[in-house]
N, CA, C and O atoms as a GROMACS GRO file, in nm:
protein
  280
    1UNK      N    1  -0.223  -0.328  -2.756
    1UNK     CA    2  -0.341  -0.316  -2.671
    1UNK      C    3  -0.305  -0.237  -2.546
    1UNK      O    4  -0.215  -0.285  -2.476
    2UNK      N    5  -0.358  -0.129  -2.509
    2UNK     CA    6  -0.308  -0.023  -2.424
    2UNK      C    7  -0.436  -0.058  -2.255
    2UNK      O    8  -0.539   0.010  -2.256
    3UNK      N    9  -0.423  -0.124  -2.173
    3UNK     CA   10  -0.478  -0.083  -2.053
    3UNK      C   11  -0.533   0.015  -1.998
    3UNK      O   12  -0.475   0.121  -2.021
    4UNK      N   13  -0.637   0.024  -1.924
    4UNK     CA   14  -0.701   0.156  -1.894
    4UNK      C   15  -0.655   0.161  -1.769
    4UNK      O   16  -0.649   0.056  -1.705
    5UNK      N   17  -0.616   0.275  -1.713
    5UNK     CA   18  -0.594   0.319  -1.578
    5UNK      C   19  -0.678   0.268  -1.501
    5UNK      O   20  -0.800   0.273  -1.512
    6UNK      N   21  -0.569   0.176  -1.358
    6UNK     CA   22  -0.649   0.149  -1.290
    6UNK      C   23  -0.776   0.262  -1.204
    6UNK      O   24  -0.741   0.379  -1.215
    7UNK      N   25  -0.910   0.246  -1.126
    7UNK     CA   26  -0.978   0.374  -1.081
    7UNK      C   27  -0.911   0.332  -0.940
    7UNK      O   28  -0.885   0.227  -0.881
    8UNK      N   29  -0.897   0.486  -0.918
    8UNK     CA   30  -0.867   0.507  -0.756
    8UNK      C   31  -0.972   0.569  -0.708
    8UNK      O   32  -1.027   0.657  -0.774
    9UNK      N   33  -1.038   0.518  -0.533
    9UNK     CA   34  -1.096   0.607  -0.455
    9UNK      C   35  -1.053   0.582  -0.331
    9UNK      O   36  -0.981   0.492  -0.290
   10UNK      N   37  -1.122   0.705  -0.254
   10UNK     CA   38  -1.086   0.761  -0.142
   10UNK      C   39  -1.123   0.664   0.027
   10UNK      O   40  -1.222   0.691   0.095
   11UNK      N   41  -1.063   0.601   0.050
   11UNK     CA   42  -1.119   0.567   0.187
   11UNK      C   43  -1.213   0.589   0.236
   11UNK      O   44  -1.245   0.489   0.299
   12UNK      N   45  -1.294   0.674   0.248
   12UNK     CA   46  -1.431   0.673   0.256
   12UNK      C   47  -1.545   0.681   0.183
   12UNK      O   48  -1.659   0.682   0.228
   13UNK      N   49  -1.501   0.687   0.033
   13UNK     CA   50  -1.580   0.657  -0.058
   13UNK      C   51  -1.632   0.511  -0.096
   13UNK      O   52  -1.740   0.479  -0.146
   14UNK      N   53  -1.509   0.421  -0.053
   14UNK     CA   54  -1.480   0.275  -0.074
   14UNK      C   55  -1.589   0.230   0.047
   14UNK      O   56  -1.656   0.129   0.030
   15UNK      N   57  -1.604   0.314   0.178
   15UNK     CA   58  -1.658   0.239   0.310
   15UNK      C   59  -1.802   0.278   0.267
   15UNK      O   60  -1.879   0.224   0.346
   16UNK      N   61  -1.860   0.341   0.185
   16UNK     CA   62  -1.999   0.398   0.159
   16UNK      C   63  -2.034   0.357   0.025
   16UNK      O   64  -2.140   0.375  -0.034
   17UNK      N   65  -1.903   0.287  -0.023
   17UNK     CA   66  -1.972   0.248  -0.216
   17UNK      C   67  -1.942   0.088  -0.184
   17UNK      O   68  -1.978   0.019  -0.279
   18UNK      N   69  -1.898   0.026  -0.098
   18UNK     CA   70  -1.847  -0.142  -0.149
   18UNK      C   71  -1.902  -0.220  -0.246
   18UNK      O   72  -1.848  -0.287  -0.334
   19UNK      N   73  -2.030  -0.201  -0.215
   19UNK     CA   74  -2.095  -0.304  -0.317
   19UNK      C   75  -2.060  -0.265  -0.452
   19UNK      O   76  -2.003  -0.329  -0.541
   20UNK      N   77  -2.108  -0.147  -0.450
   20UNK     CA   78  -2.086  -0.116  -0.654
   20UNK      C   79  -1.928  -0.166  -0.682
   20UNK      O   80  -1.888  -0.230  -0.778
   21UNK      N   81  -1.854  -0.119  -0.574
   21UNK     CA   82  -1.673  -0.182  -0.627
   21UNK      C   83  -1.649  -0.291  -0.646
   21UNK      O   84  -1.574  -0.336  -0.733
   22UNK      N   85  -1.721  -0.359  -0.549
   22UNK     CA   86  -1.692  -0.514  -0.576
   22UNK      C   87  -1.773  -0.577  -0.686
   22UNK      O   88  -1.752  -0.689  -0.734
   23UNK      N   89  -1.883  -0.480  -0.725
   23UNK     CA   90  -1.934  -0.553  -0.877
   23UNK      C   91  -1.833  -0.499  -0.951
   23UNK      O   92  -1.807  -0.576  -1.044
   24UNK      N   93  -1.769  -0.408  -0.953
   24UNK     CA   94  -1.672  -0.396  -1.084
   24UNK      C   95  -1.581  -0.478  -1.049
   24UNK      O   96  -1.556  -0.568  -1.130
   25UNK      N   97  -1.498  -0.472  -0.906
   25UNK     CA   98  -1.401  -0.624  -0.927
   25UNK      C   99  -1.436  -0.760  -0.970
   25UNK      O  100  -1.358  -0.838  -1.024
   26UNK      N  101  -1.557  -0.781  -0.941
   26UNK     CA  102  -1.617  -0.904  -1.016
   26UNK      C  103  -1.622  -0.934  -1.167
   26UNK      O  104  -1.624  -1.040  -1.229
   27UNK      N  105  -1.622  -0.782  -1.214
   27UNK     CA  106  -1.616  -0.741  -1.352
   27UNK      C  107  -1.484  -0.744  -1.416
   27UNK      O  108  -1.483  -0.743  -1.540
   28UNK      N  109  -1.375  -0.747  -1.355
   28UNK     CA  110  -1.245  -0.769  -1.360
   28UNK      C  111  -1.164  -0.644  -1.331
   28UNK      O  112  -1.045  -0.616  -1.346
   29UNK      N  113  -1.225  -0.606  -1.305
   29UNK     CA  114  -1.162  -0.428  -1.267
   29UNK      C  115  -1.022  -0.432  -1.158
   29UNK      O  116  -0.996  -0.537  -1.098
   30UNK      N  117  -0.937  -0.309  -1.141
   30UNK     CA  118  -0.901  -0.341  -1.043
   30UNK      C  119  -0.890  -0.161  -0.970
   30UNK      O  120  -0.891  -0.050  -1.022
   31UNK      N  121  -0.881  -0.209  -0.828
   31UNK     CA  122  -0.948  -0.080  -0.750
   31UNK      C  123  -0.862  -0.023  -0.671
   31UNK      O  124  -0.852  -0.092  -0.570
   32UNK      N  125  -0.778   0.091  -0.665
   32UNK     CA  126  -0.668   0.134  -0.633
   32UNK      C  127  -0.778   0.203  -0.514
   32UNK      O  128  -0.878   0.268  -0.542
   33UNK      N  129  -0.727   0.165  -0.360
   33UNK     CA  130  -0.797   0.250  -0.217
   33UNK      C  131  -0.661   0.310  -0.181
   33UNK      O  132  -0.550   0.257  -0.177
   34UNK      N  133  -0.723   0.500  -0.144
   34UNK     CA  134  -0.652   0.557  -0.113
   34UNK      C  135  -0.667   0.612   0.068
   34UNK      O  136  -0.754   0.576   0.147
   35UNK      N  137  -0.589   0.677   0.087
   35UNK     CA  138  -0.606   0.757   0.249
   35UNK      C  139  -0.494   0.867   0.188
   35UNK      O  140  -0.386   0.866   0.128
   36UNK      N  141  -0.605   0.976   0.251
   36UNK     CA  142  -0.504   1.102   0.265
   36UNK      C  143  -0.462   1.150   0.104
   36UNK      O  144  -0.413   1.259   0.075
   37UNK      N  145  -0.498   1.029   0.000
   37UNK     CA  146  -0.443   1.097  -0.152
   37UNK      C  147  -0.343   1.001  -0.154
   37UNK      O  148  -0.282   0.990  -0.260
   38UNK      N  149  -0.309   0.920  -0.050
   38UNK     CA  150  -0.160   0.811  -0.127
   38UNK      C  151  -0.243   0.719  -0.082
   38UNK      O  152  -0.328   0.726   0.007
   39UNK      N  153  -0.192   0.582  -0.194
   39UNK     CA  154  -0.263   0.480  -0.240
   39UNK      C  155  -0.194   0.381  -0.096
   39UNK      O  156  -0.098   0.390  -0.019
   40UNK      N  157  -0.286   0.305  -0.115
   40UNK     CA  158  -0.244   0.191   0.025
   40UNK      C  159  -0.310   0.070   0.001
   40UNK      O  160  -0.290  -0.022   0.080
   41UNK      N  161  -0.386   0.053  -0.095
   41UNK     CA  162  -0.432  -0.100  -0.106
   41UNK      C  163  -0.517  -0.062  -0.246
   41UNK      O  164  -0.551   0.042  -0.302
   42UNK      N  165  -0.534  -0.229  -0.276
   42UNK     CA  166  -0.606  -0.281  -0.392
   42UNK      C  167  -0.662  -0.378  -0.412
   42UNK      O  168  -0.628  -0.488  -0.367
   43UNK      N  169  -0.784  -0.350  -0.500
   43UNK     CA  170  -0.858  -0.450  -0.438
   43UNK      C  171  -0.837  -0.505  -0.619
   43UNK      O  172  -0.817  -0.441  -0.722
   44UNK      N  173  -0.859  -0.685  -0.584
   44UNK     CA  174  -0.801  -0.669  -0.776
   44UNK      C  175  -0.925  -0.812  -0.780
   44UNK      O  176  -0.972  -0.865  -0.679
   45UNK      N  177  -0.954  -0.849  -0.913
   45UNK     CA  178  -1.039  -0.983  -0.908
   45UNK      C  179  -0.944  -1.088  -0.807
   45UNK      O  180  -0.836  -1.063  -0.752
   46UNK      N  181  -1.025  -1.210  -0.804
   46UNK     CA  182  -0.930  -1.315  -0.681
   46UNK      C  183  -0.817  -1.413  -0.813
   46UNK      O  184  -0.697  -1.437  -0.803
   47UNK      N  185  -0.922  -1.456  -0.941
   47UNK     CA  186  -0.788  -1.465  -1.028
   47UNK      C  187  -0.683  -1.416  -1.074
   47UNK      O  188  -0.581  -1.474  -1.112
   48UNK      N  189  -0.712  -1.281  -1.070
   48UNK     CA  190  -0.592  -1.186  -1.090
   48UNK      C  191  -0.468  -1.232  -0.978
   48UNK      O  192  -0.368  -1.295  -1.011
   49UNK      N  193  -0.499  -1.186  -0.846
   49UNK     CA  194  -0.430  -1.235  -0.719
   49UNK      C  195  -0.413  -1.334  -0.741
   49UNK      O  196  -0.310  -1.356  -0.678
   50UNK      N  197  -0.438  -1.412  -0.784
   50UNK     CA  198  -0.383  -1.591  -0.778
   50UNK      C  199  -0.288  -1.621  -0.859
   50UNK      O  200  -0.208  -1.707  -0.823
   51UNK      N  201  -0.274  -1.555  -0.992
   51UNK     CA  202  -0.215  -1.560  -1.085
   51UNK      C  203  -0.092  -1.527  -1.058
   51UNK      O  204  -0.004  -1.593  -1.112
   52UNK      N  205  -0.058  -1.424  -0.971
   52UNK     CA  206   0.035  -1.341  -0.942
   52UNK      C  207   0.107  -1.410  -0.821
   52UNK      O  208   0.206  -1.354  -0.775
   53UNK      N  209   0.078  -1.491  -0.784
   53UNK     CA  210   0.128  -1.590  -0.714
   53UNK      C  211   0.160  -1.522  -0.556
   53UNK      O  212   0.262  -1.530  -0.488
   54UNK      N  213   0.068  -1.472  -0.534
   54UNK     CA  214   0.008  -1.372  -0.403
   54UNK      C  215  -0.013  -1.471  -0.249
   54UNK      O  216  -0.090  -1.566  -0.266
   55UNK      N  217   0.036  -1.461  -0.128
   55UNK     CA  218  -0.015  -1.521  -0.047
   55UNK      C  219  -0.077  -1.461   0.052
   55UNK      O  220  -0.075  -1.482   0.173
   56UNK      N  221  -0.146  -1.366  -0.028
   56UNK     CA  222  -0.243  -1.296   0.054
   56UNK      C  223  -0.394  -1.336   0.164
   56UNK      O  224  -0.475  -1.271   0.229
   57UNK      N  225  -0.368  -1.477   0.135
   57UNK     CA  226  -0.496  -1.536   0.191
   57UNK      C  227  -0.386  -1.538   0.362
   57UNK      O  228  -0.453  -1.532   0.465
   58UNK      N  229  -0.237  -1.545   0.377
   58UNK     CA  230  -0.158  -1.596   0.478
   58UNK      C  231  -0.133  -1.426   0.485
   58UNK      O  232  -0.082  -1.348   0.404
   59UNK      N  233  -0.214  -1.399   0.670
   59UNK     CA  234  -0.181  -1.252   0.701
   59UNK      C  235  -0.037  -1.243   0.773
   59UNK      O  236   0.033  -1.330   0.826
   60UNK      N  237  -0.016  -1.089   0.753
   60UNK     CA  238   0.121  -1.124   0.826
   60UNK      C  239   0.111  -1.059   0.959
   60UNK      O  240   0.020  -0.978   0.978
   61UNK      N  241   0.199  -1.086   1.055
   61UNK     CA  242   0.239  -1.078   1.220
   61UNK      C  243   0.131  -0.914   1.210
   61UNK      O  244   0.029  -0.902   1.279
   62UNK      N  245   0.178  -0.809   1.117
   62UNK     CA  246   0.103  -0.658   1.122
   62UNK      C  247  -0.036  -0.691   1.117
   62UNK      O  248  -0.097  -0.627   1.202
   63UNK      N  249  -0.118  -0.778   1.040
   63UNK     CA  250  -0.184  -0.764   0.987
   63UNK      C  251  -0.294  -0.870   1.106
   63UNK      O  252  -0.413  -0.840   1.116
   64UNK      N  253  -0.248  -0.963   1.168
   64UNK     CA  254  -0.307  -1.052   1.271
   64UNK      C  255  -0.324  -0.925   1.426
   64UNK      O  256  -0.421  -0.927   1.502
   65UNK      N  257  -0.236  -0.852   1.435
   65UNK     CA  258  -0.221  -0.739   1.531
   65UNK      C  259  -0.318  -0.661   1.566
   65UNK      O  260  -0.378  -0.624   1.667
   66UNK      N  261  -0.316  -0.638   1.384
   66UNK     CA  262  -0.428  -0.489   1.377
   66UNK      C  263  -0.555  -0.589   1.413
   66UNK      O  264  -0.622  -0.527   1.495
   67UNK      N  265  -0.604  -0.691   1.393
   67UNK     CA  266  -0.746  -0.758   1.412
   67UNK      C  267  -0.760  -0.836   1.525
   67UNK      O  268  -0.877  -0.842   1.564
   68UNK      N  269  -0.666  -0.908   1.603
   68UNK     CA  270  -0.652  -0.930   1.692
   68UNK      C  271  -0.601  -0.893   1.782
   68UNK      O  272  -0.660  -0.927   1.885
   69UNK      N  273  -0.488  -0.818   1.800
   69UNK     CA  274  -0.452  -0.702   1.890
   69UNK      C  275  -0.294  -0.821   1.939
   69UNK      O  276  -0.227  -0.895   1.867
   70UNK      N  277  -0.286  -0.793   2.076
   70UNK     CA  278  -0.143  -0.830   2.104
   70UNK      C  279  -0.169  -0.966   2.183
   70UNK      O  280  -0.074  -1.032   2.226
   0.00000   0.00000   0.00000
């Protein structure tokens, strides 16, 4: 059984399409977000992430920074 390539889009395609992406992640899809043409995040179903034993719900020190600042 061969997997289909995950779809990649562009950082600002992702900020002007969310909804339709997140019905395909709902769909089980998973969503490769790019900047600049190199990949930097993914958006994947939340069972997928769970499975994978992810503690992505726990941000890290970078990630509290960027949203809260210093």
């Amino acid at each position: 059984m061969t997997q289909e390539p995950m779809q990649s889009f562009s950082q600002h395609h992702v900020s002007e399409n969310l909804d339709a992406l997140l019905k395909l992640v709902q769909q089980g899809e998973e969503i490769q977000i790019t900047v600049d043409g190199e990949p930097v995040a993914r958006l994947v179903p939340v069972g997928l992430a769970e499975s994978a034993g992810s503690d992505s719900d726990v941000p890290t020190e970078e990630v509290e920074q960027a949203f809260y600042g210093d």
